[in-house]
Each structure stands twice: as structure tokens, then as C-alpha cells.
DSSP file (Angstrom, degrees, kcal/mol; ACC not computed):
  #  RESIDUE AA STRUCTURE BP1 BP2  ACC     N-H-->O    O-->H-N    N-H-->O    O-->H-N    TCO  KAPPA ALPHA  PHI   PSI    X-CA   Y-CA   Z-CA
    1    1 A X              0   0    0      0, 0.0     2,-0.5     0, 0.0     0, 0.0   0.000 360.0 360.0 360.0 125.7  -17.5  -11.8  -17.2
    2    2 A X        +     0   0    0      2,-0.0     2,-0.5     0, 0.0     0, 0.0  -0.863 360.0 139.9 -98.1 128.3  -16.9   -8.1  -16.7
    3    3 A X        -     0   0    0     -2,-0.5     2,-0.3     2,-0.0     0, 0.0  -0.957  21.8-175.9-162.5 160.2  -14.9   -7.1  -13.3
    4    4 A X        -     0   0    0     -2,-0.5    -2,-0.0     0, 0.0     0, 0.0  -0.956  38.1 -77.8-166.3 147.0  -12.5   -5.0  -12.2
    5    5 A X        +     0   0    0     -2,-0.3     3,-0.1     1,-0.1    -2,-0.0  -0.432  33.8 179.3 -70.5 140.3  -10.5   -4.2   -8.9
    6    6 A X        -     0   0    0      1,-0.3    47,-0.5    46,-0.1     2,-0.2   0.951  58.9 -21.5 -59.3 -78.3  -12.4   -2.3   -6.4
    7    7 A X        -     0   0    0     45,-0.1     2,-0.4    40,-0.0    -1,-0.3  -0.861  47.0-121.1-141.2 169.7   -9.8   -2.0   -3.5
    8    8 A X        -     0   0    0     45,-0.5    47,-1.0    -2,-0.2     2,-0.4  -0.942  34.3-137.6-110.3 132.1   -6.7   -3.4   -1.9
    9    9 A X  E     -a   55   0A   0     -2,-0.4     2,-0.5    45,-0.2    47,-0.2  -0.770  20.3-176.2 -88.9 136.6   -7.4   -4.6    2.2
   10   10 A X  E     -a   56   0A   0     45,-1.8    47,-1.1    -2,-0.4     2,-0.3  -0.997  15.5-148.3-114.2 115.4   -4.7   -3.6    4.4
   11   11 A X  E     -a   57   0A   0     -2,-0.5    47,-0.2    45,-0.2     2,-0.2  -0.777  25.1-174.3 -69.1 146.1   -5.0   -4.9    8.4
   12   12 A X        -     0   0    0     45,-0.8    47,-0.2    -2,-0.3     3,-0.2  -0.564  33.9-152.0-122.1 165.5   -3.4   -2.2   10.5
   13   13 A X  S    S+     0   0    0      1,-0.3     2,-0.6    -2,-0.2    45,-0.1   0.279  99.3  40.4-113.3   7.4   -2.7   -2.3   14.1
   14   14 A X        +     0   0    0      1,-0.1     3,-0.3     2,-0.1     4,-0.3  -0.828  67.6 178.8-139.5  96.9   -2.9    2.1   14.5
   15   15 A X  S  > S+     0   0    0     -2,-0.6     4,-1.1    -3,-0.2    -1,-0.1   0.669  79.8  56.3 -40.0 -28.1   -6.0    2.8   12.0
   16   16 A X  T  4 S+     0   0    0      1,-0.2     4,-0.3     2,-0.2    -1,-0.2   0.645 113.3  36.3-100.1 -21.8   -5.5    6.7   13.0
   17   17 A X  T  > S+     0   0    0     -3,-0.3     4,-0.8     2,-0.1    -1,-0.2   0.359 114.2  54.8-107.3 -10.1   -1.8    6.8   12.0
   18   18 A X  H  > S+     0   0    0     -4,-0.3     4,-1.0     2,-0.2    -2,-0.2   0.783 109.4  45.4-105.7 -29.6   -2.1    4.8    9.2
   19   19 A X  H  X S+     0   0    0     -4,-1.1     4,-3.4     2,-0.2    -3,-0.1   0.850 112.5  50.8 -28.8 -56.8   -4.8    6.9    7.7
   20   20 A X  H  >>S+     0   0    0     -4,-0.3     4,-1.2     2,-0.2     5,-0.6   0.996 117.3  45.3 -65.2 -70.0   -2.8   10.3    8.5
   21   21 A X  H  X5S+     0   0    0     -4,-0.8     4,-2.1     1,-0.2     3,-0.5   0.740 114.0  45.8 -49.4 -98.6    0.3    8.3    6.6
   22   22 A X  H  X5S+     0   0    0     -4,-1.0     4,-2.9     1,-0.4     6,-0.9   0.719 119.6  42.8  -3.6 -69.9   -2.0    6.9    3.4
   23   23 A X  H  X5S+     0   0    0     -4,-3.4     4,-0.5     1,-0.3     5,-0.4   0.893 121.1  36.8 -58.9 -48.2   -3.6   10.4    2.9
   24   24 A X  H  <5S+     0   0    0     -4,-1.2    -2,-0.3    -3,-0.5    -1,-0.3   0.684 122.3  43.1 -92.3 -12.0   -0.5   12.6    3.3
   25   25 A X  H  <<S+     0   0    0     -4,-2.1    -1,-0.2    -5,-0.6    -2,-0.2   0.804 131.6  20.8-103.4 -14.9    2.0   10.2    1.6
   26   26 A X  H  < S-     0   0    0     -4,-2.9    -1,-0.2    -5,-0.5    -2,-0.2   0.200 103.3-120.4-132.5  15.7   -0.2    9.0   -1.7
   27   27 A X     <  +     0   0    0     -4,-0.5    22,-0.4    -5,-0.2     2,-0.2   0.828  56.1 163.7  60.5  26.3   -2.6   12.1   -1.4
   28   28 A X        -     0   0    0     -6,-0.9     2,-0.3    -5,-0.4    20,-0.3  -0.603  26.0-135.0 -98.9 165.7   -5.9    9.7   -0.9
   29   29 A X  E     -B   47   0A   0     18,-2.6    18,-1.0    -2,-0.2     2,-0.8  -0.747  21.0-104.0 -99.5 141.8   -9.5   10.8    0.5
   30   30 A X  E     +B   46   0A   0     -2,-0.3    16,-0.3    16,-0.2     3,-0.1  -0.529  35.3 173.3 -69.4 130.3  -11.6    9.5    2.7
   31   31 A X  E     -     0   0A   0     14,-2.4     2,-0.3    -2,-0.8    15,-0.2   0.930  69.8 -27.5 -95.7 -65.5  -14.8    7.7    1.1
   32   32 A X  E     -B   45   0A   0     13,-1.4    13,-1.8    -3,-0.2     2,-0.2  -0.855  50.1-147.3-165.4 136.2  -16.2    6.3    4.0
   33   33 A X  E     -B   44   0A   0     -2,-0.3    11,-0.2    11,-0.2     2,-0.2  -0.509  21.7-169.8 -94.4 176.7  -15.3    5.0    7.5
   34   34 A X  E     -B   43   0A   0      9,-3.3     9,-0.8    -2,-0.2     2,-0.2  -0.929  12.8-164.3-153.4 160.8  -17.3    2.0    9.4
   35   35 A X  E     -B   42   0A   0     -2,-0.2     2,-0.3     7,-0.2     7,-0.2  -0.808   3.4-165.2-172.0 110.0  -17.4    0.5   12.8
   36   36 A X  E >>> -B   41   0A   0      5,-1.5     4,-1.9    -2,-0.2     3,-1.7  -0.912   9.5-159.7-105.8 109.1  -19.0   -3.0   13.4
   37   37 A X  T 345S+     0   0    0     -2,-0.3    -1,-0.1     1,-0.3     5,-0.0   0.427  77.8  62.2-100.7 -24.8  -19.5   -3.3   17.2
   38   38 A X  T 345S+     0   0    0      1,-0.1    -1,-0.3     3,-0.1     0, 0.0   0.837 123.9  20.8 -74.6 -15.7  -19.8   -7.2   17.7
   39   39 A X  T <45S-     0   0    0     -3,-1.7    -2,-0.2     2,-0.1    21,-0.2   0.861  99.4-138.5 -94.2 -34.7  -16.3   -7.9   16.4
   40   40 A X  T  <5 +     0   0    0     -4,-1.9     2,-0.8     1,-0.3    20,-0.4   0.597  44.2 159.4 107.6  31.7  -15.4   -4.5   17.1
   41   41 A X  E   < -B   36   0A   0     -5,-1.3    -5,-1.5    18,-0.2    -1,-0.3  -0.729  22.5-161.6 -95.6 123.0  -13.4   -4.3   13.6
   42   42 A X  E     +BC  35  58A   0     16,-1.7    16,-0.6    -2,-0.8     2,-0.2  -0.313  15.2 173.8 -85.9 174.4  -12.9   -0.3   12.4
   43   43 A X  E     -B   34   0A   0     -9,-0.8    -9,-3.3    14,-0.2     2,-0.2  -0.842  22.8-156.8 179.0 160.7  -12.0    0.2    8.9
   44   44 A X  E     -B   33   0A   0     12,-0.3    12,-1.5   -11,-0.2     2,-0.4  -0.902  12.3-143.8-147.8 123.0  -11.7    3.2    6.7
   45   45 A X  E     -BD  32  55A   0    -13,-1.8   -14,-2.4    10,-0.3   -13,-1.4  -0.787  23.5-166.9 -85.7 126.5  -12.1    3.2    2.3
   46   46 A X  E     -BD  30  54A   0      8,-1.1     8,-1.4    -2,-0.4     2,-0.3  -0.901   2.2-154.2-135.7 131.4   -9.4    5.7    1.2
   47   47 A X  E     -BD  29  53A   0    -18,-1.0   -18,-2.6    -2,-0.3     2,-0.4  -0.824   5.2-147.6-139.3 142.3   -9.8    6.9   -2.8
   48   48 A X    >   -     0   0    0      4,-1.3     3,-2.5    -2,-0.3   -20,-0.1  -0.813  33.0-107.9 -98.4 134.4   -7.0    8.1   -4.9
   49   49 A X  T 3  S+     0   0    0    -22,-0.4   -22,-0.0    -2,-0.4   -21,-0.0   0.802 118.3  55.8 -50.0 -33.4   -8.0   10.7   -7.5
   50   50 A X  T 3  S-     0   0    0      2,-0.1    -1,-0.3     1,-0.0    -3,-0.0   0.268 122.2-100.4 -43.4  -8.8   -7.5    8.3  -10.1
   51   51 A X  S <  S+     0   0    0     -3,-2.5     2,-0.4     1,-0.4    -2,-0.1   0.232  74.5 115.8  73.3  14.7   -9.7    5.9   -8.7
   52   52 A X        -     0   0    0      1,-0.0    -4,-1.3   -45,-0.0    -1,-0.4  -0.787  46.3-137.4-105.2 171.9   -8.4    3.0   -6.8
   53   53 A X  E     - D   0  47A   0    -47,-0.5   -45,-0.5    -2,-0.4    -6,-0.2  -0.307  12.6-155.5 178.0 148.5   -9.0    2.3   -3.2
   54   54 A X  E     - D   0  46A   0     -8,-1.4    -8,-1.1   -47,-0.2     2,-0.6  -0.649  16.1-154.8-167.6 106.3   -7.1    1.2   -0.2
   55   55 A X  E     -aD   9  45A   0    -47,-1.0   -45,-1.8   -10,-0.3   -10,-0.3  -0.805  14.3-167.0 -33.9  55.6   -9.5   -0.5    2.7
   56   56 A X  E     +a   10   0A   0    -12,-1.5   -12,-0.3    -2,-0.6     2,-0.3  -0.265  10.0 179.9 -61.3 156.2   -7.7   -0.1    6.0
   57   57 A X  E     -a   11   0A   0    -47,-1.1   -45,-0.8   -14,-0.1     2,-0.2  -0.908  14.2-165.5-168.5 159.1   -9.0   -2.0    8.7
   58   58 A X  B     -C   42   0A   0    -16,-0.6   -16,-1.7    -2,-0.3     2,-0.3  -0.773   6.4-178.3-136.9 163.4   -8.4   -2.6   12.4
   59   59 A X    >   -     0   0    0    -18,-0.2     3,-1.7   -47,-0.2   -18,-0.2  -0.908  36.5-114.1-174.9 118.9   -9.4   -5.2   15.0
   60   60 A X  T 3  S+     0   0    0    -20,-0.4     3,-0.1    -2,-0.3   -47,-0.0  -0.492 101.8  30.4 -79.2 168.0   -8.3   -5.0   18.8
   61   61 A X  T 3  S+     0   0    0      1,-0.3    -1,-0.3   -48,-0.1     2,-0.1   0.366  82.6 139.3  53.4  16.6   -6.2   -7.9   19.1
   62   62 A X    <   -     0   0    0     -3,-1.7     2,-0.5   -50,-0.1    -1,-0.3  -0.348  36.7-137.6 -76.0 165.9   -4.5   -8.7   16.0
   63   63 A X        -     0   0    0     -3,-0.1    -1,-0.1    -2,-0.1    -3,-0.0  -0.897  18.7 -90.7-126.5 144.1   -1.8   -9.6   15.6
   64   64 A X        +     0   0    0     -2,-0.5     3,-0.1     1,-0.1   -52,-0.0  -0.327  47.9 170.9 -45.2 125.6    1.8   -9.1   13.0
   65   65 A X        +     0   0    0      1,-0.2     2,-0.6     2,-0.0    -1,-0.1   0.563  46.5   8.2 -99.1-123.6    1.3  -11.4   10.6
   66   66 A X        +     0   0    0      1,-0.2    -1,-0.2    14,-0.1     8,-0.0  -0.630  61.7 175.3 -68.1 119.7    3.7  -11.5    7.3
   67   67 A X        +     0   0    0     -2,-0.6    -1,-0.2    -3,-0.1     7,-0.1   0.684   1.6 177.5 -62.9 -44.6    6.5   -9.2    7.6
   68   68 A X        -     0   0    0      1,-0.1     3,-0.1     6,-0.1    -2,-0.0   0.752  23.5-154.3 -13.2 139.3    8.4   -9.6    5.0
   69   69 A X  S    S+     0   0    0      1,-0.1     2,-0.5    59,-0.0    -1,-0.1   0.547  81.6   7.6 -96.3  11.8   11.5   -7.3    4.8
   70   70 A X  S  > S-     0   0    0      1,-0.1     4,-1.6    58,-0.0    -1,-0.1  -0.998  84.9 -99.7-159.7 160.9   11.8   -7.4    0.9
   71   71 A X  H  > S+     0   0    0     -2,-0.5     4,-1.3     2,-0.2    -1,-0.1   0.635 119.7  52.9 -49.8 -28.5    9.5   -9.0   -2.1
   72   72 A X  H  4 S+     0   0    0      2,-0.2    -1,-0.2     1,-0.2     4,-0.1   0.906 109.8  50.0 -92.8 -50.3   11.4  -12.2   -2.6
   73   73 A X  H >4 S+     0   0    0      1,-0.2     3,-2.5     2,-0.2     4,-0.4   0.950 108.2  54.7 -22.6 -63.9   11.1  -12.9    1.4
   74   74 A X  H >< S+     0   0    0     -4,-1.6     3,-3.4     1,-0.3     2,-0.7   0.924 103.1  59.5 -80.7 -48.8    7.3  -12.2    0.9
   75   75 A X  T 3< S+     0   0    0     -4,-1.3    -1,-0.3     1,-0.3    -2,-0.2   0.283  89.4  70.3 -48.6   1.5    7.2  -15.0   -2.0
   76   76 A X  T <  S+     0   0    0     -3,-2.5     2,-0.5    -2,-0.7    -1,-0.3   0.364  94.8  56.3-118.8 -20.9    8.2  -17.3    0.2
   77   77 A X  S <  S-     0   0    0     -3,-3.4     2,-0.7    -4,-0.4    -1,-0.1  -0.926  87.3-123.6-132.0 120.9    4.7  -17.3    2.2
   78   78 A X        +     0   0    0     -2,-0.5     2,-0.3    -3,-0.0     3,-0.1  -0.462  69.1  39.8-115.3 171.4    2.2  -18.0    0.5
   79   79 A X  S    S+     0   0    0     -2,-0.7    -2,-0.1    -5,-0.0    -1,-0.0  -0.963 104.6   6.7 140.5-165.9   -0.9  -15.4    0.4
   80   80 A X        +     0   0    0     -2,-0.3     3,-0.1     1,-0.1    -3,-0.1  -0.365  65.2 166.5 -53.2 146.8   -1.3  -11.2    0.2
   81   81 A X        -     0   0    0      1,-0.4    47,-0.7    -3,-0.1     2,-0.3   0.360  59.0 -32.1-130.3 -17.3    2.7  -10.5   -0.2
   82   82 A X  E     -e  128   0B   0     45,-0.1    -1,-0.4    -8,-0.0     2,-0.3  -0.960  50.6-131.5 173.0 145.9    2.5   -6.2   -1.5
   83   83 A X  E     -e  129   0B   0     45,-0.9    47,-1.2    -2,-0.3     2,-0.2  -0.665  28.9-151.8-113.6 179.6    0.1   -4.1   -3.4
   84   84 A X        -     0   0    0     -2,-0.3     2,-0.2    45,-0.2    47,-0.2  -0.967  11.2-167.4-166.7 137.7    1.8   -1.9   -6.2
   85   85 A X        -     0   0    0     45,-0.4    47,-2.5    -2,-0.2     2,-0.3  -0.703  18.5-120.0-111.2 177.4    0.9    1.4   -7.9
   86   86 A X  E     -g  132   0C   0     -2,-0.2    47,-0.2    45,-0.2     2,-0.2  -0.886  22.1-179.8-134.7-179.4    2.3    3.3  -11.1
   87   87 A X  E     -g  133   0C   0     45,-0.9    47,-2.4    -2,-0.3     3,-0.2  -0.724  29.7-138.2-160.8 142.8    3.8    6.2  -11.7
   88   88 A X  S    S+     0   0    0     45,-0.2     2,-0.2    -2,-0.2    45,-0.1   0.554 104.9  33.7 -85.0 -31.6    5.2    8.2  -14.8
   89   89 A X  S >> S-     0   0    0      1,-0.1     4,-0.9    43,-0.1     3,-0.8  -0.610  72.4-176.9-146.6 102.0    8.1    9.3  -13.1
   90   90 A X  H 3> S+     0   0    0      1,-0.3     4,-4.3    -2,-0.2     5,-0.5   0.655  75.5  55.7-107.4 -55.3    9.5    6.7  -10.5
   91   91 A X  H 34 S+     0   0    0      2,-0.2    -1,-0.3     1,-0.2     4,-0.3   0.762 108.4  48.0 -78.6 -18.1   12.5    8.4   -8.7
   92   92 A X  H <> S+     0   0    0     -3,-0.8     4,-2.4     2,-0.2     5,-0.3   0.804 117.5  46.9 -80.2 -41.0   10.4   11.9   -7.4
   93   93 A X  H  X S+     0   0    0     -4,-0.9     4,-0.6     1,-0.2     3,-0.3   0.919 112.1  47.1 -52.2 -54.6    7.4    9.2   -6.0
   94   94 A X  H  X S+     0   0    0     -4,-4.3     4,-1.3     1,-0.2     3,-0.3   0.835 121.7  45.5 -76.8 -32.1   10.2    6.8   -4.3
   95   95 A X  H  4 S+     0   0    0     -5,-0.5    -2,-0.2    -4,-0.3    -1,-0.2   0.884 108.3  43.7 -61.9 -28.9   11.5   10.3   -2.9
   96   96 A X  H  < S+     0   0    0     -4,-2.4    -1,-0.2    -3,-0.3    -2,-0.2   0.441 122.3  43.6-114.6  -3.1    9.0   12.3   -1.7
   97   97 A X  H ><>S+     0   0    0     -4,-0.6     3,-2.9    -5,-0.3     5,-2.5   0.893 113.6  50.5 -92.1 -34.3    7.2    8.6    0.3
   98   98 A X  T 3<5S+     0   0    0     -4,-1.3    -2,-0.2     1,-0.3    -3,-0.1   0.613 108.8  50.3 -76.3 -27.7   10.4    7.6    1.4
   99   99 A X  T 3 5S+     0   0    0      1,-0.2    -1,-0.3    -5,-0.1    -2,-0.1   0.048 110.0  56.0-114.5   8.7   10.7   11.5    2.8
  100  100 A X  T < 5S-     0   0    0     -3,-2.9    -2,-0.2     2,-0.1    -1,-0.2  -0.044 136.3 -81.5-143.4  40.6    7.1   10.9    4.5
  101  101 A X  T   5S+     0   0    0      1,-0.3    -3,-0.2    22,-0.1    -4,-0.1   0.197  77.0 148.6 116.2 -15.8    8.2    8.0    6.4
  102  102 A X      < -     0   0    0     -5,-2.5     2,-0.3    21,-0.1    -1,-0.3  -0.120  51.1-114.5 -49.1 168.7    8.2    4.9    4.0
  103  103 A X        -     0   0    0     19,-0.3     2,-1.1    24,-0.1    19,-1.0  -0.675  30.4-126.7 -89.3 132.6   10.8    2.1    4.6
  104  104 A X        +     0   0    0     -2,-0.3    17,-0.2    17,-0.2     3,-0.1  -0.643  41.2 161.0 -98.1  94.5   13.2    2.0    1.7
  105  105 A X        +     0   0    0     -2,-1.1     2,-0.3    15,-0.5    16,-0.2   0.999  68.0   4.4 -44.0 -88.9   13.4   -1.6    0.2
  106  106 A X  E    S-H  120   0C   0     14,-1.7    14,-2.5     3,-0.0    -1,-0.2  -0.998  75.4-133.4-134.7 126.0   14.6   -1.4   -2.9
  107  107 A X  E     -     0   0C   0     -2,-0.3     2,-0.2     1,-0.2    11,-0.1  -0.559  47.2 -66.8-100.4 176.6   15.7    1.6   -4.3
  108  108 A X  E    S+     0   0C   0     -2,-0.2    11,-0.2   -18,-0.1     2,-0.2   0.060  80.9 110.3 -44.9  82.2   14.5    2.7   -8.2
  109  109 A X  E     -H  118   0C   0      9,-2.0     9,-2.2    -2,-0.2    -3,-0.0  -0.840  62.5 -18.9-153.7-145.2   15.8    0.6  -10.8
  110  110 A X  E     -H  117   0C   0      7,-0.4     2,-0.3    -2,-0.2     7,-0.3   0.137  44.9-155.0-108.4 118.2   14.8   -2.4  -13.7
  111  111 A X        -     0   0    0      5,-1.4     5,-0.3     2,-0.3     4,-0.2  -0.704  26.8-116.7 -91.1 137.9   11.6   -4.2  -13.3
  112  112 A X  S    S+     0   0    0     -2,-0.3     2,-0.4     2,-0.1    -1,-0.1   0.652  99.3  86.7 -75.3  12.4   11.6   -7.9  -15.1
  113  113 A X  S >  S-     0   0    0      1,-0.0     3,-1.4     4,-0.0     2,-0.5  -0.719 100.7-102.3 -69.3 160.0    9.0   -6.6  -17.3
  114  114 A X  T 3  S+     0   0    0     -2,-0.4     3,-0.1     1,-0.3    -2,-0.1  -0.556  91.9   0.3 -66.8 123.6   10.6   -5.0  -19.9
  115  115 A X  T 3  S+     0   0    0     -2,-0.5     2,-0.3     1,-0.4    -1,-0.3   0.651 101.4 121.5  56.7  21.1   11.1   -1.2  -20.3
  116  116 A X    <   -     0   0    0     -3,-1.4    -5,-1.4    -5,-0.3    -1,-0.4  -0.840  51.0-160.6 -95.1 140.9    9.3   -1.1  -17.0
  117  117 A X  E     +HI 110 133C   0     16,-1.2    16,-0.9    -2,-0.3    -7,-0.4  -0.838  18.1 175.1 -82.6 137.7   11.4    0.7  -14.0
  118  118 A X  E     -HI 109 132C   0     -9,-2.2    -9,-2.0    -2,-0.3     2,-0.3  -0.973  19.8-174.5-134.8-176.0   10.2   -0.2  -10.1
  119  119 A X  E     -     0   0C   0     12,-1.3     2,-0.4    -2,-0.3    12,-0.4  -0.832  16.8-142.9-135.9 154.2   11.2    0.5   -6.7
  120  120 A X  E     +H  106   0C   0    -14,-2.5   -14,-1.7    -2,-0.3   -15,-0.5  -0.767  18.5 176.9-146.9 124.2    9.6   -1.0   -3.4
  121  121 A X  E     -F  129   0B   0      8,-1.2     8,-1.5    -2,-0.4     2,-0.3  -0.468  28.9-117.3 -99.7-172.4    9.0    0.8    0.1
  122  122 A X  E     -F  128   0B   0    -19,-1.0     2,-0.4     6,-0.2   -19,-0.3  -0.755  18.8-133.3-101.7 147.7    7.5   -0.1    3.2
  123  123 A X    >   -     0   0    0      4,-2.7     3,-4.3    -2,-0.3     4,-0.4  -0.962  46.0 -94.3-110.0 163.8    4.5    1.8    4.4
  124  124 A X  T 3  S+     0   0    0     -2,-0.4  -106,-0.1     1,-0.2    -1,-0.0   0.668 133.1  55.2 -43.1 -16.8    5.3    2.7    8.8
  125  125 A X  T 3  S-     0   0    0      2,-0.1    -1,-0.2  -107,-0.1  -107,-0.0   0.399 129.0-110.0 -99.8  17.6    3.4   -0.5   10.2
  126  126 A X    <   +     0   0    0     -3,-4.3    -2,-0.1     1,-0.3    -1,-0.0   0.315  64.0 149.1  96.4 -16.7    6.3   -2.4    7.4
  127  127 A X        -     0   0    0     -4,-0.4    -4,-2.7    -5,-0.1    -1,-0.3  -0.468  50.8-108.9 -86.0 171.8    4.0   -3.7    4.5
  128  128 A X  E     -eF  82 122B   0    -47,-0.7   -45,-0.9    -6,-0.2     2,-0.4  -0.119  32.8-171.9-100.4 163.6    5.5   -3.8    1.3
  129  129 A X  E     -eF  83 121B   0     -8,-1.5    -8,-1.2   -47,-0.2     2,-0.5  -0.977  12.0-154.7-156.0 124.1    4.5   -1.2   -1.9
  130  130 A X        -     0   0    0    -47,-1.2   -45,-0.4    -2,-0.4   -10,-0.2  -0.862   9.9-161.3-102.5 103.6    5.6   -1.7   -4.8
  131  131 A X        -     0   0    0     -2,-0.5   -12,-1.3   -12,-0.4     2,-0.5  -0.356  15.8-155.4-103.2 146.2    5.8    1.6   -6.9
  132  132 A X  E     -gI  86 118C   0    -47,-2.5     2,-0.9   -14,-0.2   -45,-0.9  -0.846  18.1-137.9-157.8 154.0    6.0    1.5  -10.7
  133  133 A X  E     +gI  87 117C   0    -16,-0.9   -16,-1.2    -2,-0.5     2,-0.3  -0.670  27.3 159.7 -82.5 103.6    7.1    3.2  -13.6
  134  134 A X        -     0   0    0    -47,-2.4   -47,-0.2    -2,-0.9   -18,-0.1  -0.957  39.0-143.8-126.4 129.7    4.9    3.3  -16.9
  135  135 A X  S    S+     0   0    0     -2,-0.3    -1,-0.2     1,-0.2   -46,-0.0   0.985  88.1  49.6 -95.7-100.5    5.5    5.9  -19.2
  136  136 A X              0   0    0      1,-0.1    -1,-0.2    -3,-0.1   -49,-0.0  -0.438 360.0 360.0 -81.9 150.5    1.3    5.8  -19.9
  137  137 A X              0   0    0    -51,-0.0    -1,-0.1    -2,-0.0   -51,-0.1   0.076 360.0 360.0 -85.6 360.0   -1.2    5.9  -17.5
């Protein structure tokens, strides 16, 4: 079987701020937004120049689901717990989200893979991102 990941789905509860935040803090574009009118669920596919994806989507009346303030918390229910990018250099990436509004988590240091670095923020509506550092890309 050949496959490969498309995108990661994020529920939001503020589609329009969580957009602004996505594009200005990880630089993605919009691909394409949608709006299906009997459930009344928004949603917007957001593209990194590299090529993964990040799905927002909204629905009046949801509700906070997992929270989790930290990774080992989120292992503890189980389901989605955190989506994770990489990075070639770890400690300007955790700065410059952390300096557009992520939550700081964990700050930059030893991943249990081996000669791997990571860090994890929050993005503003609290879920978890795990950033990491791989020397190639």
C-alpha cells in the first residue's frame, strides 16, 4: 500500500483568529476554505511551503475538549494528544512562535530519540505542538 499524510484536523472555537495565528506564526497559505450549511461546520486547509497541511475547522457549539497542559498529561487520554513539525534549528522556531503568541510548554532541549532535540508550545486556543529538531529535512 502506498500512502502518505495529507493533513493534521485541528477543531477551533475562533476559526478567524486561529487562521491569522497559523499563517503568521508557521508562515502557511490558504488552499481552500469550505462552509457546509446543515451542520453549519466552517473549516479552512492551510499549506506550508513544504507541503503539509493543517485542516482547521469550526462548529457553533463545540465545546473544549482535551486540554492538556503538557505531553505526558495528554498521554493520559486516550486519542489526538499534539501534532509535531521539524526544524533544522530548534531554539530560533521555539522563539520567534513563542514571540507570536504560542504557550511555552517545554522549552528546547533532548528528545528520547536520539541526537534528536525538541521543544513543545501551545498554539492560543492551548493545543499542544511539538516542534523538532533534525539536522536534515
Amino acid at each position: 500500500m502506498t500512502a502518505r499524510l495529507d493533513h493534521v484536523g485541528v477543531n477551533v472555537r475562533d476559526l478567524t483568529a486561529q487562521t491569522d495565528w497559523y499563517t503568521t506564526a508557521f508562515g502557511l497559505k490558504s488552499v481552500f476554505t469550505f462552509h457546509l450549511e446543515g451542520p453549519g461546520l466552517r473549516g479552512v486547509v492551510l499549506e506550508h511551503p513544504r507541503g503539509w497541511r493543517i485542516e482547521l475547522l469550526a462548529r457553533p457549539g463545540s465545546v473544549p475538549g482535551l486540554r492538556a497542559p503538557d505531553p505526558l498529561t495528554a498521554a493520559l487520554t486516550e486519542g489526538y494528544g499534539h501534532f509535531a513539525v521539524t526544524t533544522p534549528e530548534l531554539d530560533p522556531v521555539y522563539a520567534a512562535l513563542v514571540a507570536h503568541g504560542a504557550g511555552e510548554v517545554m522549552l528546547p532541549g533532548p528528545s528520547p530519540e536520539p541526537g534528536v532535540r525538541m521543544a513543545w508550545v501551545t498554539d492560543p486556543e492551548a493545543n499542544l505542538i511539538e516542534i523538532i529538531e533534525k539536522n536534515a529535512e
